[in-house]
C-alpha positions in Angstrom: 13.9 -45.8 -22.6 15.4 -42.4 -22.9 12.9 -41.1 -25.1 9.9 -42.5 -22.8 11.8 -40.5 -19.6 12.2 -37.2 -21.7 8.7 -38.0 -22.6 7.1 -38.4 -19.4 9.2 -35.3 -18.2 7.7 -33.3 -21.0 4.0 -34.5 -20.0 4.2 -33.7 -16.3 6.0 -29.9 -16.8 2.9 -29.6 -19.0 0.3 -30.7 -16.2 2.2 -28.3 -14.0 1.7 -25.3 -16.6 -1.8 -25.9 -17.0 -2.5 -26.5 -13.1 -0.3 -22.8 -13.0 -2.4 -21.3 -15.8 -6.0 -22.5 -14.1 -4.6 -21.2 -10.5 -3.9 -17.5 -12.4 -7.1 -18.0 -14.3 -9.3 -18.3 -10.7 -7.0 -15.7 -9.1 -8.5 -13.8 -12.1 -11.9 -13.7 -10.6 -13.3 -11.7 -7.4 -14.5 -14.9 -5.6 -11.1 -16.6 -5.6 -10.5 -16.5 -1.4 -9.2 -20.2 -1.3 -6.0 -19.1 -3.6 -5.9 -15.8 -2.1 -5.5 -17.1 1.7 -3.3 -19.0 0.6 -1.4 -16.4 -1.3 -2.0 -13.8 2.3 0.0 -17.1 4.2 2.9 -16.5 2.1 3.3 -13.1 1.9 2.9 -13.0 6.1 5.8 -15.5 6.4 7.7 -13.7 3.9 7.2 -10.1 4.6 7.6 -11.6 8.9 11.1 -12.5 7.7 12.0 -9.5 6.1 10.2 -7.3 8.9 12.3 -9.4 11.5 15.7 -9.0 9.3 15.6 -5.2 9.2 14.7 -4.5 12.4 17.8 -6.2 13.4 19.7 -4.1 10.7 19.8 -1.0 12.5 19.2 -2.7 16.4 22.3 -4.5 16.3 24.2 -2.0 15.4 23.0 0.4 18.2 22.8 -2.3 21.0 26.9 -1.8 20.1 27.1 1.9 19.7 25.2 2.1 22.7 26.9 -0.4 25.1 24.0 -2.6 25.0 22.1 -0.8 27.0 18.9 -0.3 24.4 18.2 1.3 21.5 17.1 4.2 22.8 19.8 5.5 25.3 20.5 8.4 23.7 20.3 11.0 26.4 23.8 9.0 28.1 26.0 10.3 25.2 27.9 13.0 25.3 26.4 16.3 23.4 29.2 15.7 20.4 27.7 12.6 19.6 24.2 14.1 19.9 25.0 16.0 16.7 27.1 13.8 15.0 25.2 10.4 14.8 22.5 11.9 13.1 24.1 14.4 11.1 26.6 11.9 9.7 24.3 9.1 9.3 21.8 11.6 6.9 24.7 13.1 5.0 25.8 9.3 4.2 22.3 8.6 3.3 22.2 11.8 1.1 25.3 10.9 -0.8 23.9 7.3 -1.2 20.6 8.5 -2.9 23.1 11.4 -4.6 24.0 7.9 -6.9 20.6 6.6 -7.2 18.1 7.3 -10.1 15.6 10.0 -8.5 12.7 7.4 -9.7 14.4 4.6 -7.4 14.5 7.4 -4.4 10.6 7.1 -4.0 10.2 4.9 -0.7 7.7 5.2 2.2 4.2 4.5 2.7 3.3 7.6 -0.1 5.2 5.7 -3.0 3.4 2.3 -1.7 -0.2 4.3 -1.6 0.9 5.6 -5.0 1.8 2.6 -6.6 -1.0 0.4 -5.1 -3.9 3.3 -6.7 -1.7 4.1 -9.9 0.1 1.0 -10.7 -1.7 -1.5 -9.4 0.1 -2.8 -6.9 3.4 -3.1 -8.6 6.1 -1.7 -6.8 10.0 -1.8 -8.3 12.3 -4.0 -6.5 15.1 -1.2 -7.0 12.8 1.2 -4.5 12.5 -1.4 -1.9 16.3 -2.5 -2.1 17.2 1.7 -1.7 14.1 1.5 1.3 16.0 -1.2 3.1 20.3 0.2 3.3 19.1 3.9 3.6 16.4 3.1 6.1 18.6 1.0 7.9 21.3 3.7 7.9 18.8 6.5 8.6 17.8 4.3 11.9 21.1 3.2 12.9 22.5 6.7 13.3 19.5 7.7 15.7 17.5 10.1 13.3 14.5 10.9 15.1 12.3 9.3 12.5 9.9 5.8 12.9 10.4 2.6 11.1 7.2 1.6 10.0 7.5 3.7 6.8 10.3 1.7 5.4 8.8 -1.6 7.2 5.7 -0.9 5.5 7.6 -0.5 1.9 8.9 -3.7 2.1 5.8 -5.6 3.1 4.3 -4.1 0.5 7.3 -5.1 -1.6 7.4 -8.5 -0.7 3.7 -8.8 -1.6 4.6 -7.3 -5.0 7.4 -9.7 -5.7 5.4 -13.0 -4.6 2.6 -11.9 -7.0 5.1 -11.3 -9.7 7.0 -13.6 -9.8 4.3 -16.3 -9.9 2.7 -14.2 -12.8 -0.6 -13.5 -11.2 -3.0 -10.8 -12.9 -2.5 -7.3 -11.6 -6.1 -7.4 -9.7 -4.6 -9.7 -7.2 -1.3 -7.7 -6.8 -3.1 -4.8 -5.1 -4.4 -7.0 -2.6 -0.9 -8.6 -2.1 0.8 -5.1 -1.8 -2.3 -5.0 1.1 -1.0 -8.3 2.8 2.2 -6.9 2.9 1.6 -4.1 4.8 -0.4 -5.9 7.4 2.0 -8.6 7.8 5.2 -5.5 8.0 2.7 -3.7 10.5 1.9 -6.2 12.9 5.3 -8.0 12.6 7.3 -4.8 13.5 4.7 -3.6 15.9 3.2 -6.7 17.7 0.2 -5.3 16.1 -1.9 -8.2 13.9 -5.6 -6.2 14.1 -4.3 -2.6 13.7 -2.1 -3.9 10.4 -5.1 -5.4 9.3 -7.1 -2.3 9.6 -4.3 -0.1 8.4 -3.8 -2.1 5.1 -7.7 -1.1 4.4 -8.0 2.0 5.4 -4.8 3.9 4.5 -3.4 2.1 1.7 -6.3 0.0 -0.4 -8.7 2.8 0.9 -11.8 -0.2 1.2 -13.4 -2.5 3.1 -14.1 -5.7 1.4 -14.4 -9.6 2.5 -12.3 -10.7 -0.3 -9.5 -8.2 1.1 -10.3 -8.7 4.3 -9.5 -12.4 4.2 -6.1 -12.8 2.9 -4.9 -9.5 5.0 -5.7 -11.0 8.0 -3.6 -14.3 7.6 -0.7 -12.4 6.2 -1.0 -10.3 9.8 -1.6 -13.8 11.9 1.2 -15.1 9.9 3.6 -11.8 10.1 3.2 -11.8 14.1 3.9 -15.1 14.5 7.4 -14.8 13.0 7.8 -11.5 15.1 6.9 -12.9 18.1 9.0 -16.6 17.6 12.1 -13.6 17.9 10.9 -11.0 20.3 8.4 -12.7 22.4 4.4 -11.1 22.8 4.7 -8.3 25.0 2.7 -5.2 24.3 5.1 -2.4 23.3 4.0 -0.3 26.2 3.9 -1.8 29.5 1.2 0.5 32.0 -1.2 -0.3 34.6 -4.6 -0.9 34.4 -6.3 2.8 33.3 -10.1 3.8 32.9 -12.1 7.6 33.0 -12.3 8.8 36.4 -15.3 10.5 35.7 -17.8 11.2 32.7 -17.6 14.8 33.8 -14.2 14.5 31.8 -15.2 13.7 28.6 -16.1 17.6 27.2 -12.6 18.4 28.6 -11.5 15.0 26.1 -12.9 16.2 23.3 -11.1 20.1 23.8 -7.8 17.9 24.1 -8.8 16.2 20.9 -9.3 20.1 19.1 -5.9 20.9 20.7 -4.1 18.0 19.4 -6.5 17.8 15.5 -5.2 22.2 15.5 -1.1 20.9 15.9 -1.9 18.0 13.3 -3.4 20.4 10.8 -0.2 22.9 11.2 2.0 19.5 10.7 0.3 19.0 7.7 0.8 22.1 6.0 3.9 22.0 7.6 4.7 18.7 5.4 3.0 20.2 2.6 5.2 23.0 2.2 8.4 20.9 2.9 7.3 19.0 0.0 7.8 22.0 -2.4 11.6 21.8 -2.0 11.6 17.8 -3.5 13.2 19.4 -7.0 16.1 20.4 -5.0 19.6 19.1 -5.4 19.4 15.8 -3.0 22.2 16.6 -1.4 21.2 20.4 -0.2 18.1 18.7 0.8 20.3 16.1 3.0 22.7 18.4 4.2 19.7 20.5 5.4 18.1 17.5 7.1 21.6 16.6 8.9 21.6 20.3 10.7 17.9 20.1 11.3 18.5 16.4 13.1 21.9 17.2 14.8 20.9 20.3 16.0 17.4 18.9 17.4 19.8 16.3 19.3 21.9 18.9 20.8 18.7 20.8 22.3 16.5 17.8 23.0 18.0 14.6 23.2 15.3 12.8 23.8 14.3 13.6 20.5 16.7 10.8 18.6 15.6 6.9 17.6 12.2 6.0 18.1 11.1 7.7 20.8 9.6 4.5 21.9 11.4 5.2 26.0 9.6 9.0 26.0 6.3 7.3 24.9 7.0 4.6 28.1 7.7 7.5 30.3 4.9 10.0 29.2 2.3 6.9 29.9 3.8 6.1 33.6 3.6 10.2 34.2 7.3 10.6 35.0 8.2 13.8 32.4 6.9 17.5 33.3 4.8 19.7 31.9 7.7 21.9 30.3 9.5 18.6 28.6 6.3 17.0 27.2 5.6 20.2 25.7 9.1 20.5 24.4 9.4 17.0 22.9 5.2 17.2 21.6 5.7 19.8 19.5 9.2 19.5 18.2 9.7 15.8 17.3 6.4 16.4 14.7 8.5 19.1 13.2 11.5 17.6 13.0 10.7 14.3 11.6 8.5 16.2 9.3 11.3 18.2 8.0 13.9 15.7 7.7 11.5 12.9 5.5 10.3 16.3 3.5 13.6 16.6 2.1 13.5 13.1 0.6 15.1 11.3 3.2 13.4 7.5 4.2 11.7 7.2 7.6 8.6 7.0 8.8 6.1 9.6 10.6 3.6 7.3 12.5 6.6 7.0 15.5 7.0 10.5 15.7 3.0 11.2 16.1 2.8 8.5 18.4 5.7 10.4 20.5 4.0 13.9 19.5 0.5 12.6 20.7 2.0 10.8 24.0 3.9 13.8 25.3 0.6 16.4 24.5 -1.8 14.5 26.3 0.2 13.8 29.1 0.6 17.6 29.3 -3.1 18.0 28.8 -3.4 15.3 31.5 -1.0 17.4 33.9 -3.2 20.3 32.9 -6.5 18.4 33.7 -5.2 17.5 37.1 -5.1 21.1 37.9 -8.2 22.3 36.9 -10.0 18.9 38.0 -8.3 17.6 40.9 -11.0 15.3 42.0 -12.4 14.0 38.8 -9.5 13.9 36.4 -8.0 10.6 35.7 -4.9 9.1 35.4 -2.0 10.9 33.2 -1.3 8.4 31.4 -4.8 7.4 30.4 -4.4 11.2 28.2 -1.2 9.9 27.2 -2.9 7.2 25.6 -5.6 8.9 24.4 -3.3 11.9 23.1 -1.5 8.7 20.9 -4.5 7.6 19.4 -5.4 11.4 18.5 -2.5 12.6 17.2 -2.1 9.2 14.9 -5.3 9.8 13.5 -5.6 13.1 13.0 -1.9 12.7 10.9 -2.7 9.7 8.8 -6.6 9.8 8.6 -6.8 6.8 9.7 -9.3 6.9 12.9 -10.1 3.3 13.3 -6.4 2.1 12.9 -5.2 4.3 15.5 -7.6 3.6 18.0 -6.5 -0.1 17.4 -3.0 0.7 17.6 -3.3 2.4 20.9 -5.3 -0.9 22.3 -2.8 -3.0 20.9 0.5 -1.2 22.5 -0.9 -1.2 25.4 -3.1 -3.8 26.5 -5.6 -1.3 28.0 -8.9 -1.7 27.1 -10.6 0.7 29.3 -9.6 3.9 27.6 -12.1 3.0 24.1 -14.4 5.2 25.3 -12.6 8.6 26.1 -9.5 7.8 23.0 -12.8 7.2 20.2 -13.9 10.6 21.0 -10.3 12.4 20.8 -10.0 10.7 18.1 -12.9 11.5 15.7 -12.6 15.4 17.0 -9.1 15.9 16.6 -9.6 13.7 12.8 -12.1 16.2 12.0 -10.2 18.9 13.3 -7.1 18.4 10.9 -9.3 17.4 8.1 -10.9 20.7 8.5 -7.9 23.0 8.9 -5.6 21.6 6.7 -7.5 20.3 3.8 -5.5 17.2 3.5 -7.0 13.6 3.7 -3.9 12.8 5.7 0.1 12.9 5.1 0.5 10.1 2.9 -1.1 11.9 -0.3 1.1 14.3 -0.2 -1.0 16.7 -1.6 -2.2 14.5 -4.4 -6.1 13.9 -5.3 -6.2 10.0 -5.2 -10.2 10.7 -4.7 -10.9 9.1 -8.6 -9.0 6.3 -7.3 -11.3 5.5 -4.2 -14.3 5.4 -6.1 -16.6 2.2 -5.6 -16.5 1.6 -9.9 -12.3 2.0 -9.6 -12.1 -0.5 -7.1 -14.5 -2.7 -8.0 -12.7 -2.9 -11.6 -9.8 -2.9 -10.2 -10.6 -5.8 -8.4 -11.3 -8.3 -11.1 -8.9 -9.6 -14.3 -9.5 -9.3 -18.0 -9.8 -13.4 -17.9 -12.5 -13.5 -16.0 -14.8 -11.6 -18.3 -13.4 -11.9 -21.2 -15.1 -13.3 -24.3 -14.1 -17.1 -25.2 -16.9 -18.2 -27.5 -15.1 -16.4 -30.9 -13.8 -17.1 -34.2 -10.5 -16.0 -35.4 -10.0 -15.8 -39.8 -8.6 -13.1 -42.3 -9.5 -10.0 -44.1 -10.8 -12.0 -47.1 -12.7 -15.1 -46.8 -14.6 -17.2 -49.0 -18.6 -17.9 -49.0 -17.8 -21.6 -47.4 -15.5 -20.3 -44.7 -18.1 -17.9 -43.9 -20.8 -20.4 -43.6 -18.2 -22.9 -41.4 -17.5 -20.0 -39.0 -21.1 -19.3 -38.5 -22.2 -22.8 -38.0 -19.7 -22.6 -34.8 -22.1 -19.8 -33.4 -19.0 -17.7 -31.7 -20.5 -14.9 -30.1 -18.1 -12.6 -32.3 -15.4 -12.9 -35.1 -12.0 -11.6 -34.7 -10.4 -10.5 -38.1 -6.7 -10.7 -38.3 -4.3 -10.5 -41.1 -0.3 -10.5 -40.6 0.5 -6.4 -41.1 -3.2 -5.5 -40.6 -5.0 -4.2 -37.6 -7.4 -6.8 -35.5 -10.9 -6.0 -36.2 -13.9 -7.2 -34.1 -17.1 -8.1 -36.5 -20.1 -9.4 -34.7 -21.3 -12.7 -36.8 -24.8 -10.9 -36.8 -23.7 -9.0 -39.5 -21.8 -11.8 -41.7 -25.2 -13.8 -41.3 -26.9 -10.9 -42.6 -24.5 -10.0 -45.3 -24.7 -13.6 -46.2 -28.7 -13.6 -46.2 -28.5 -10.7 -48.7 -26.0 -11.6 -51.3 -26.5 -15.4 -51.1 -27.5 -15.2 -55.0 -24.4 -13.3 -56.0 -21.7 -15.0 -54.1 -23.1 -18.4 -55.5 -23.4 -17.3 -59.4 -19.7 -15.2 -59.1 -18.5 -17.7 -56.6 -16.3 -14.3 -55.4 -15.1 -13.6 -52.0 -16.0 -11.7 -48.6 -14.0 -8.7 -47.6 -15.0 -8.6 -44.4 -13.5 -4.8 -43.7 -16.7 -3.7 -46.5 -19.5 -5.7 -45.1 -21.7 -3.4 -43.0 -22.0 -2.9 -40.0 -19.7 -2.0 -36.6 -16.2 -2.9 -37.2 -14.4 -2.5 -34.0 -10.5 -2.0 -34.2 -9.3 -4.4 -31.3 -5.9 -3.3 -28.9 -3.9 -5.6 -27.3 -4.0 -5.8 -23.1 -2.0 -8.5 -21.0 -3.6 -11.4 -19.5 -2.8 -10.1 -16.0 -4.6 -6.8 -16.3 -7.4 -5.5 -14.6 -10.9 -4.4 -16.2 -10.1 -1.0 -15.1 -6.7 -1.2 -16.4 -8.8 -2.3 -20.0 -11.3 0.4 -19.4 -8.1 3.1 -19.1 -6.8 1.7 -22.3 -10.2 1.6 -24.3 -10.3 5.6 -23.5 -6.8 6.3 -24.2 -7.0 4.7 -27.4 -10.2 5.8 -28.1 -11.3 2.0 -28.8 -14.8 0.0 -27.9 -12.8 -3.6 -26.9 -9.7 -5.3 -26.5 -8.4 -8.4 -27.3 -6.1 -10.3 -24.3 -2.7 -11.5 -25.9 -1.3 -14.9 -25.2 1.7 -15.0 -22.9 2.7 -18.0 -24.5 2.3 -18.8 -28.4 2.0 -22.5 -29.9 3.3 -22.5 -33.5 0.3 -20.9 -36.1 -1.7 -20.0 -32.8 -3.2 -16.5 -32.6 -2.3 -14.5 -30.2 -5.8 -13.9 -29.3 -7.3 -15.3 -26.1 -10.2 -13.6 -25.5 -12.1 -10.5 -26.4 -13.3 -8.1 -23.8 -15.6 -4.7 -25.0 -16.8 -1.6 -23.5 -20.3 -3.1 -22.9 -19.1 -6.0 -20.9 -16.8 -3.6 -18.2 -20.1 -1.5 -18.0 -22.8 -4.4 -17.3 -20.3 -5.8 -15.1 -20.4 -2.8 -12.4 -23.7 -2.0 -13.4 
């Protein structure tokens, strides 16, 4: 009875394997959007969860520190604590990373965009685990900086960690790493559509249906655990705007050149803070702390989020002097302080940068144009849109950010026109395709044959139909292999390298010597028979056909054979052959 139980047991945990391997094998494939909606479902409830659970990390603690009157009633303290919240919380994060390894200090949408183009899609748990307490920290002590850089880290994370830890190939972990950072967007941000288009346009750099599909669940699913604990308001609550007159719209598109000409400075700006990353992490953090604390001391409505200024710039209750002030610094600062390596985000910032310049524009607009100019707050919106563009280079998801904060659909029109001339603007000027890429040329990795490679597994075109033996056969085992008709041989001896011998040339070999191997009755070394011999490397079964391509010309190699994750006693570890030829028709 015992033996029938452990039995039975034995036979179902087998069914289960196989039902796991065929699920990794389709995932494997381009085609496979049942598995992958279902795999963009769980990633949006996860990543929702863990976008929900650090938000509250650093709100509860300032709902406390500031008498539970917001998070962003920082102008009521006194001028001490102005400088000291964020100086001491950036020093405590400096001396934090201080005992980190510098590789587990990478965090922030850069070391997701990196990882998702370089290592497909596999980002270290370590990073995300540093992103979290030190993002937290870095929020909790008021640090002008945003959150969506750390919230976007761990979406992207969480996507990484789901598709690792159920084994799937590497082509589907990019896409994951994508659902992540949809579902972190619109969860933190009440944002479903502009996460969507964010994950496409700034990290995965493409457009595709099979993307598409599983990024927009993980979104639907992300905002629905975000709103079951915050509720669906828009972010920004403003009346009803639209353009007083068409007669504004060359005036628009000068406000858009204004705001592109301060983006492109930013990014240089950024560029050249980047320059001081070798520095001692500490110098770099104690420089950040004066920076932070004495930006506090001058503006105070420079710490947290900004998210109150961005309220007040769109109802047109700041002046012309302060939006000024706080447009142009908070850029700089929160550039400077993530320059020196410390973990916030910059989309905040330029949302605060943009608000507060085109509500001065607006102010401006009012004076020149008195009868035609419109509402204030319509430039504040559009001057949010333009500025988030023009930093990230990401027109489309800024003009769907601005719509989703704030419920105003009338301003399309006016904020699509900032926003392609101040995008253009930037590009122009500062040479950079935005500030995530830190400088870096990720063009060879937004090429249509990269991505399309990179979008499918070794097992989906790899070679099945083949024959494994040794070095030295005899005339017999020849003539079995051949009656198989594998579409090639692999050649494998324990010690030696795998060889790769189409059976053309064995049947050929064969055709010519038949008279001699009969009479001496001798055997076939197969490494002396003519013809190509290619030397086969090993891949894993959950890499991509770029990732095979990559290896083929690092190793110098024609094909590759895919190695079994699990071996069967006497099994090769073959389980498929995959050659040069087959990558090329495949994107050709």
């Amino acid at each position: 009875m015992s033996n029938s139980s452990s039995s039975d047991h034995h036979s179902r945990w087998q069914r289960i394997r196989r039902r796991g391997d065929h699920f990794r094998h389709r995932l494997a494939h381009t085609d496979a959007l049942p598995q992958m909606a279902i795999l963009g479902c769980l990633c949006g409830l996860l990543t929702g969860l863990v976008a929900v659970l650090f938000r509250l990390s650093f709100e509860v603690p300032l709902h406390s520190l500031l008498d539970s009157s917001g998070t962003e009633a920082f102008e009521a303290l006194s001028t001490a604590s102005h400088f000291l919240m964020p100086f001491c919380g950036i020093l405590l994060v400096g001396t934090i990373l201080h005992f980190v390894k510098p590789h587990r200090r990478n965090t922030g949408i850069s070391h997701v965009v990196n990882r998702v183009h370089q290592h497909q899609g596999r980002l270290p748990s370590g990073n995300a685990l540093v992103q979290f307490v030190c993002g937290s920290l870095l929020l909790s002590s008021g640090a002008p900086v945003g959150r969506e850089g750390p919230a976007v880290h761990l979406g992207a994370a969480c996507g990484s960690a789901l598709g690792g830890q159920m084994k799937l190939p590497n082509n589907n972990l990019r896409v994951l790493a994508g659902c992540g950072v949809a579902a972190a967007i619109a969860a933190s941000f009440n944002m479903p559509l502009a996460g969507v288009i964010f994950a496409m346009e700034v990290v995965l750099m493409e457009y595709t249906i099979a993307g598409f599909m599983p990024i927009i669940l993980a979104a639907v699913c992300g905002t629905v655990v975000s709103r079951v604990f915050y509720g669906d308001d828009p972010a920004f609550l403003v009346p009803a705007m639209e353009l007083g007159s068409l007669l504004e719209l060359p005036y628009i598109a000068v406000c858009g050149l204004l705001i592109g000409i301060v983006a492109a400075g930013l990014l240089r700006f950024h560029l050249l803070g980047l320059r001081f990353q070798d520095r001692p992490i500490l110098l770099r953090a104690a420089v950040a702390a004066l920076i932070a604390g004495s930006a506090g001391v001058a503006l105070p409505q420079l710490l947290g989020l900004g998210y109150d200024t961005i309220s007040n710039a769109l109802l047109g209750q700041l002046g012309l002097g302060m939006l000024v002030a706080i447009g142009v610094t908070k850029l700089l600062v929160a550039s400077s302080i993530i320059s020196m390596g410390m973990p916030g985000g910059i989309i905040s910032p330029a949302l605060v940068s943009g608000a507060c310049l085109g509500g001065a524009l607006g102010i401006v607009a009012g004076l020149l144009m008195p009868q035609q100019s419109s509402a204030v707050g319509l430039y504040a919106m559009v001057g949010m849109g333009a500025m988030m563009a023009a930093v990230l280079n990401a027109p489309l998801a800024a003009l769907l950010a601005v719509l989703e904060l704030t419920y105003t659909p009338g301003i399309v029109m006016p904020a699509m026109l900032a926003i392609m001339v101040a995008t253009l603007t930037a590009r122009l000027l500062s040479r950079q395709p935005g500030i995530f890429l830190g400088g870096r040329d990720l063009n060879r990795f937004s090429s249509p044959v990269y991505q399309m490679l990179s979008r499918a597994g070794v097992t989906s075109l790899m070679c099945r139909q083949y024959q494994t033996c040794g070095y030295v056969i005899s005339r017999d085992r020849a003539r079995e292999l051949l009656a198989d008709k594998p579409e090639c041989l692999v050649v494998e001896d324990v010690g030696e390298p795998k060889l790769l011998v189409r059976p053309a040339d064995l049947a050929h070999f064969l055709e010519e010597h038949s008279a001699t191997l009969w009479e001496e009755d001798s055997d076939i070394h197969l490494r002396e028979i003519p013809g190509d011999h290619r030397q086969l490397k090993p891949i894993h079964a959950r890499a991509t056909l770029q990732e095979a391509l990559q290896l083929m010309r690092q190793e110098n190699v024609q094909a590759v054979y895919i190695s079994r994750a699990r071996l069967a006693p006497l099994q090769s570890e073959v389980q498929g052959v995959l050659t040069k030829e087959q990558i090329e028709g495949y994107y050709q």
